[in-house]
C-alpha positions in Angstrom: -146.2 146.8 100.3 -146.2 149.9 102.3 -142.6 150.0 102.3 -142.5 150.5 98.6 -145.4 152.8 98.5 -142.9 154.5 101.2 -140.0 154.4 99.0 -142.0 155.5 95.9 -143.4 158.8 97.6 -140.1 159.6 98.7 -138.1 159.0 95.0 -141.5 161.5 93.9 -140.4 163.9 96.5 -136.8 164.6 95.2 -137.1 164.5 91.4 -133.8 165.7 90.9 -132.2 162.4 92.9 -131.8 159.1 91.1 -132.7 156.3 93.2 -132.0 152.9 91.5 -132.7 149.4 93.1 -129.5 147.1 92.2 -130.8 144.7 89.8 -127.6 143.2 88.7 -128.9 140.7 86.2 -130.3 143.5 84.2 -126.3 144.3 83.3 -125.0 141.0 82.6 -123.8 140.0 79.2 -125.9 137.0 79.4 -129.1 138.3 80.0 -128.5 141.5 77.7 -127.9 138.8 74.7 -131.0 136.6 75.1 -133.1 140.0 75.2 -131.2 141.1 72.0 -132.3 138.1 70.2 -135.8 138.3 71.4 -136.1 141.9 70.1 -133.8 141.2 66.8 -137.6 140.2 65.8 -136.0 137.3 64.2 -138.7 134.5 66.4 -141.3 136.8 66.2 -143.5 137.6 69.5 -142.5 135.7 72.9 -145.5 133.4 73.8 -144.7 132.1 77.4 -141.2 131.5 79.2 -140.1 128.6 81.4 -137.4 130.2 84.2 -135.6 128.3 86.9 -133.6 129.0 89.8 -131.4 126.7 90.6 -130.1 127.2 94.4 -127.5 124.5 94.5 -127.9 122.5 97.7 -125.5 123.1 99.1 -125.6 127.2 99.1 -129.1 126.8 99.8 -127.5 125.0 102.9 -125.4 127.2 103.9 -127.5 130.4 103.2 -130.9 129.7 103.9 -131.2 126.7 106.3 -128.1 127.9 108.1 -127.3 131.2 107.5 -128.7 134.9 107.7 -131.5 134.7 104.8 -133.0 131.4 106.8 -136.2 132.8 108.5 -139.0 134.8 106.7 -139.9 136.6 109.8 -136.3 138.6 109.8 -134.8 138.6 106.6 -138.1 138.1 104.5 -139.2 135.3 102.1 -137.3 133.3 99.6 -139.3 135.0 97.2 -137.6 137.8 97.6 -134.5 137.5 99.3 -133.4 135.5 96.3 -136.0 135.5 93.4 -136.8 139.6 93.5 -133.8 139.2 90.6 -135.9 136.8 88.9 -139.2 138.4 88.6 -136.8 141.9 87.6 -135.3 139.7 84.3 -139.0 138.3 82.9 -140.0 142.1 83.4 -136.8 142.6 81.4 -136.8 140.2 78.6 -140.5 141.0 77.9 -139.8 144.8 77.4 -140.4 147.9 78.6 -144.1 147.7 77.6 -144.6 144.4 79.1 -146.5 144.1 82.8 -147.9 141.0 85.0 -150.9 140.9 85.2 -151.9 137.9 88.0 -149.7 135.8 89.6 -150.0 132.4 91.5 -147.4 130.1 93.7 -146.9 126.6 95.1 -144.5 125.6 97.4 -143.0 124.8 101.0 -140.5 123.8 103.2 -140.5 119.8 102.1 -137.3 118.8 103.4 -135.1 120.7 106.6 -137.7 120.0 109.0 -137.4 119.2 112.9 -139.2 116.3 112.2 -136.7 114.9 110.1 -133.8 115.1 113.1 -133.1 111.3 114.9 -132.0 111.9 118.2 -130.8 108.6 118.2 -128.7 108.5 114.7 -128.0 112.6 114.2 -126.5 115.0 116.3 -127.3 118.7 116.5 -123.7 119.7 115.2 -122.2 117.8 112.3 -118.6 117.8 114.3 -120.5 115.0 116.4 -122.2 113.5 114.0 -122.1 109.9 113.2 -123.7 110.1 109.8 -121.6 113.3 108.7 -120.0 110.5 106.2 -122.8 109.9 104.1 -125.1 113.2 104.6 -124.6 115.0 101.6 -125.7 118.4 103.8 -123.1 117.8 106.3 -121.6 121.3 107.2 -118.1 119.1 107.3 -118.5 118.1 104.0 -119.6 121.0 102.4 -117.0 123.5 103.7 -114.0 121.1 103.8 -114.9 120.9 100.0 -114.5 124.5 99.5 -117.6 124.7 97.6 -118.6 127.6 99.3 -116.1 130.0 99.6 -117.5 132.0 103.3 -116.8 135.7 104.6 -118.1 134.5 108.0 -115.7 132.1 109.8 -112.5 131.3 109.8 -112.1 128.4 106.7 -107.9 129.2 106.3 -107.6 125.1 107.6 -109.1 121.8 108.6 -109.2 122.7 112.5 -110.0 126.2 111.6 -113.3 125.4 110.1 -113.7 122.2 112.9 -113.4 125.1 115.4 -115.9 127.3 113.7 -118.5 124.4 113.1 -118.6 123.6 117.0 -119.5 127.5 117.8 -121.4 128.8 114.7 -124.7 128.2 113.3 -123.2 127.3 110.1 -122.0 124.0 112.0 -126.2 123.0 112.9 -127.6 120.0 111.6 -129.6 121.1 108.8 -132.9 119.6 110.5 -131.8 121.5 113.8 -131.4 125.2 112.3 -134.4 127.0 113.0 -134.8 127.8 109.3 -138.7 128.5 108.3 -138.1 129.6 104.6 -139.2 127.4 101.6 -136.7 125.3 100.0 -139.4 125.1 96.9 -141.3 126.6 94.9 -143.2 127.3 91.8 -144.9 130.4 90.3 -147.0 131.2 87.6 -147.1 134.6 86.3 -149.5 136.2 83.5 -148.8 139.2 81.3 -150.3 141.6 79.4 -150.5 140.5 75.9 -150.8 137.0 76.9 -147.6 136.2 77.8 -146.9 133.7 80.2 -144.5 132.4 82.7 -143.3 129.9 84.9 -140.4 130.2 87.5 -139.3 127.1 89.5 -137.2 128.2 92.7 -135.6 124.8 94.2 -132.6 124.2 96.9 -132.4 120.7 95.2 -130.0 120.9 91.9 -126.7 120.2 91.5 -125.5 123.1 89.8 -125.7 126.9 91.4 -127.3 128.7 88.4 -130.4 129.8 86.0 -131.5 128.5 83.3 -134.8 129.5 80.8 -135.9 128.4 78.1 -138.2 131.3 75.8 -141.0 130.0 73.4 -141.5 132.3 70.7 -143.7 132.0 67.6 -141.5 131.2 65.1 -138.0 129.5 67.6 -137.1 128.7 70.9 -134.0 129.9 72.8 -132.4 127.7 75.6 -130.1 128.9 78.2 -128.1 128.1 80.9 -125.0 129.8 83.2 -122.0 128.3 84.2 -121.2 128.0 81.6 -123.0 130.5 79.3 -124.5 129.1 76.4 -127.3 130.4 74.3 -129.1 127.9 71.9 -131.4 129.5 69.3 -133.7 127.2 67.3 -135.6 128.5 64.2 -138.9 126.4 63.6 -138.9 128.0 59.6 -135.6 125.6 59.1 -134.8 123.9 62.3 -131.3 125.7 62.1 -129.6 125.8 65.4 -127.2 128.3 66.2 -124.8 128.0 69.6 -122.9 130.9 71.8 -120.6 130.5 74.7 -120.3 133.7 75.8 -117.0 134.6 77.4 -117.9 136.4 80.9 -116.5 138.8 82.6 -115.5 138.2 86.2 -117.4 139.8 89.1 -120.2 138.6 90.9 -123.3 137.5 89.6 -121.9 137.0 86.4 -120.1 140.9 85.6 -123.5 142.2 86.5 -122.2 143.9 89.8 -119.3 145.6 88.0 -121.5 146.2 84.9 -124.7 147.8 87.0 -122.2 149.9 89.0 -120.7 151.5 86.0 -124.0 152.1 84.1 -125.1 153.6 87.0 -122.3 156.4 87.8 -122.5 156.8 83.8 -125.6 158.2 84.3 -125.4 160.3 87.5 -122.1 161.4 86.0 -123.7 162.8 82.7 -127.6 163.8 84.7 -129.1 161.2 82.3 -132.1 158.8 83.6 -130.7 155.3 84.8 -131.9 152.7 82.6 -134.2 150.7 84.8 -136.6 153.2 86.7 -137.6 152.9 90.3 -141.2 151.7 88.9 -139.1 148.9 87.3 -137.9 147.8 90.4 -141.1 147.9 92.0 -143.0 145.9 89.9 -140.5 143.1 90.7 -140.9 143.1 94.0 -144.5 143.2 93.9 -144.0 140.3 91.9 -142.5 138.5 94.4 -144.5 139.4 97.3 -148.1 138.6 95.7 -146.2 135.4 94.9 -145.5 134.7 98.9 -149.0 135.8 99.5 -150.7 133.6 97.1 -148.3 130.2 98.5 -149.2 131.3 101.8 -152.8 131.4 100.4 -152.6 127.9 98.9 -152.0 128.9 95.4 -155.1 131.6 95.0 -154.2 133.7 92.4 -152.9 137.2 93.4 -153.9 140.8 91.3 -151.1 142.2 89.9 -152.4 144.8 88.2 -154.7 146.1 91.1 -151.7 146.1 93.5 -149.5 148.1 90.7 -152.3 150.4 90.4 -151.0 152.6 93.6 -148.1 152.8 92.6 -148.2 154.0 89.0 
């Protein structure tokens, strides 16, 4: 928290600088449409939202239980180092007026766990491993599949990526990484107005993607990436309408590109970025009070009091 207070007093201290926090998701297509609909009116007031995460199992493998974002201690808490997006797009879809209120959060590392290692079955590299066949975590199997696509070894061949596996961490047994981070969890977030939210965070899921599904008063909207589809649901007829939208390519769905262009658009004509720096904070206080409260066994966590220092 004192970081942000940090960053906040020094944003205050150069008015005529734009600071903006890179909140891709803001800029995507996707995300921009389901908060059109919501503010087309047409499904009257949101009443609560139902977001997930979905980590994909084998990313969460080879990011989180293997790789760089693996231990809360130096690169920070899953809440954040991959859900700070997640708390920005509820802020987002609820409007500009919209603010949590209290927030509380379950969750824990359930499955890559020391204890879970057989000395006597397992190895500590999957190179050596006798059950590399029919682990589905396997470091083998995952990169030999090309499912991840990595900017950290060597992965041009079969014996190039054997090499790396034997001299890497990304070649650990996933119950031998020295990974502390969650690999669940599940929040739940109040508003003001009496919105409310849920946000499931999982490493278990097949598919590497978000999905939500918005309640309003008078429809429902259901979405899901990869591919992008919008369902829309009017509860006066029962009418459903259906878009696949037709994404750009970039990461993070054209939201890189997109957020990158919207922001030298606005330092190029002096005009105020469209997400402020308060904005960003929010989200990341979000996130945080959510880290607190799991580490707290679920007590709920004061949004608003936190918010209040920065505001």
């Amino acid at each position: 928290m004192d970081e942000l207070l940090d960053l906040r007093r020094r944003a205050a201290a150069y008015p005529n600088q734009m600071v903006a926090v890179c909140h891709v998701l803001r800029h995507t297509a996707f995300f921009s449409r389901i908060r059109q609909i919501i503010e087309s009116g047409k499904l009257g007031r949101v009443v609560t939202i139902q977001h997930n995460e979905n980590i994909g199992y084998y990313h969460f493998a080879h990011s989180y239980v293997r790789g760089p974002w693996k231990c809360a201690d130096t690169s920070g808490p899953l809440a954040i180092t991959k859900s700070c997006h997640d708390m920005d797009i509820l802020l987002y879809l609820l409007g500009a007026d919209s603010h949590a209120q209290r927030v509380a959060s379950f969750g824990s590392l359930g499955v890559f766990q020391p204890e879970r290692f057989d000395s006597k079955t397992m190895a500590p590299r999957c190179i050596d491993c006798p059950q590399q066949a029919v682990c589905p975590y396997s470091a083998v199997r995952i990169y030999s599949s090309k499912k991840i696509k990595s900017v950290v070894f060597d992965m041009s061949g079969v014996e190039q990526i054997r090499q790396s596996l034997g001299d890497t961490p990304y070649g650990r047994c996933v119950y031998q990484a020295g990974n502390n981070v969650v690999d669940h969890q599940s929040t739940i977030l109040s508003f003001a107005g009496g919105v409310t939210a849920t946000f499931n965070l999982s490493a278990f899921t097949a598919k590497v993607n978000r999905s939500l599904k918005v309640m309003c008063e008078y429809g429902e909207i259901r979405a899901a990436e990869k591919p992008y589809c919008i369902e829309t649901t009017s509860f006066f007829d029962d009418s459903t309408e259906q878009e696949q939208l037709d994404i750009a390519e970039g990461g993070h769905g054209g939201g890189d590109k997109a957020f990158m262009q919207h922001f030298m658009q606005s330092y190029l004509r002096q005009i105020p970025f469209s997400t402020t720096l308060e904005n960003s904070i929010e989200s990341h206080v979000m996130s945080l009070l959510a880290e607190r409260s799991r580490l707290a066994g679920g007590e709920p966590q004061d949004v608003e009091a936190v918010m209040g220092g920065f505001r």
